[in-house]
N, C-alpha and C positions, 0 to 999 in steps of 0.2 A: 450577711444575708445574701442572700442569691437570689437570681429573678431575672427577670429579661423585661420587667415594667418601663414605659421610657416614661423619664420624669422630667422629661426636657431638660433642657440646658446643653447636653451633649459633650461630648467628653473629646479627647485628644483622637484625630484621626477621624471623624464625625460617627465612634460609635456611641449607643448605647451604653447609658451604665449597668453596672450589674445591681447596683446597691437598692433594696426595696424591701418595704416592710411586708412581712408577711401576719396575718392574723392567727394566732394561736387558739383563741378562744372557742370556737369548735370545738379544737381536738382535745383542749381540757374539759368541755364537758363529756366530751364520750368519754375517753378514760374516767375521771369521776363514776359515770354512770355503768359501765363496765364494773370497776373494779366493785361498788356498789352491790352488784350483782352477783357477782363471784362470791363476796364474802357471804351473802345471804343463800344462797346456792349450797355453801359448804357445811351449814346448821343443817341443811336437808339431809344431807346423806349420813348425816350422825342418829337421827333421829330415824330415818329407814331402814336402819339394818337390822337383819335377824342374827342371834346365835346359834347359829346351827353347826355340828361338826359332819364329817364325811364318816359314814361308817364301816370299818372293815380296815383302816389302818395302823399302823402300831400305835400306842398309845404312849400321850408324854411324860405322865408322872405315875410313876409306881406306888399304887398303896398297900399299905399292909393288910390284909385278910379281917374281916371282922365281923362279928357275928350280925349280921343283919339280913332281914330274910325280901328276899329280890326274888325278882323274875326276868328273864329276857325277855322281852314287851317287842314284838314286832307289829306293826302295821301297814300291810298291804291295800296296796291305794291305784282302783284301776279308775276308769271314765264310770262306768258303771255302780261299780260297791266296794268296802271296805273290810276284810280281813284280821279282826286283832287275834294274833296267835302270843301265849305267853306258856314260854319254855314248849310242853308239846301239845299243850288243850289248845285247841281252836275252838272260836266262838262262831257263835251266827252269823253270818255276813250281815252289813248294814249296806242298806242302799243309800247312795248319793243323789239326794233329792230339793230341792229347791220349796219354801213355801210361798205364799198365795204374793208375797210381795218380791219372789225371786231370789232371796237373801239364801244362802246354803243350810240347809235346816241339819243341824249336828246335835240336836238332842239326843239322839242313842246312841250318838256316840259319848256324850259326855255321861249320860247314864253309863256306859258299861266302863268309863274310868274309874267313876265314883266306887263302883265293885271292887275294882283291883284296886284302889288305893283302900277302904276298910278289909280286903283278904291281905296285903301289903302296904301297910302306911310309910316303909322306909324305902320305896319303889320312888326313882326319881329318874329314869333314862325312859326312852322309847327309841326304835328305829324306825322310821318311813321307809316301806321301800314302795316308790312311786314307779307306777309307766311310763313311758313316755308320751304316750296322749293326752294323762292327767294335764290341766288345765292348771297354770301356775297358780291362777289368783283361787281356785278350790285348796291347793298347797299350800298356801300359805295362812290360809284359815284354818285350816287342820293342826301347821304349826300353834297358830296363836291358841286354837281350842286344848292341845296339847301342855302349853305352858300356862293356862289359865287353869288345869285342871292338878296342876302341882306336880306335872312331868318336865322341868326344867332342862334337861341333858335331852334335846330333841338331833337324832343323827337322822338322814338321808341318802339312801343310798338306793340306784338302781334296779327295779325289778328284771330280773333274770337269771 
């Protein structure tokens, strides 16, 4: 141990000894408490993540062709209103509105999924393509509205 404590008595040459106890016990409750922490910290970010892929890049697994009847589902997503275009119909625009409690009020939008999943029951992608102003936490409700509405393959890519 090391330390410059004097414990009297005195050593050879009238210095100080070096030898002194020091207290560990602090330091092992913060480490304890640390790692404590870390470990619980790390359940978090398993439990927050979204599936979302990038859309517009090569794709990893090739499937074979097969008779199912799809649509290319876009959704344009400004500050403002909402956009679903599939293959070349566009639809109404939907405003992005808040109701009386502030909560994002996505009832027409999940009405006009409800549509294209009885016109398409074997439709399972959508593309976001978001502004940059969009509002993350308004995205990421649109995600979860998106996968709650049985569009699991949610891509995101920028509007421009």
């Amino acid at each position: 141990m090391a330390g410059g404590m004097d414990l009297g008595g005195g050593g050879k040459g009238g210095k100080k000894p070096l030898d002194a106890s020091i207290n560990l016990t602090p330091f092992i409750d913060l480490m304890a408490v640390t790692i404590s922490f870390l470990l619980l910290t790390a359940v978090w970010t398993q439990i927050g993540k979204l599936q979302v892929s990038q859309a517009g890049g090569p794709s990893t697994e090739e499937t074979p062709p097969t008779e199912t009847k799809t649509v290319q589902l876009t959704l344009a997503i400004t500050p403002e209103e909402m956009r679903l275009t599939a293959d070349q119909s566009t639809f109404d625009p939907i405003p992005i509105s808040r109701d009386d409690s502030g909560k994002l009020d996505l009832a027409k939008l999940t009405a006009r999924f409800k549509e294209i999943r009885e016109q398409f029951p074997d439709q399972a992608s959508i593309t976001l393509q978001t502004d940059d102003k969009v509002r993350y936490d308004i995205l990421v409700r649109i995600i979860d509205e998106c996968m709650g509405s049985g569009l699991p393959q949610v891509s995101v890519m920028a509007a421009g």
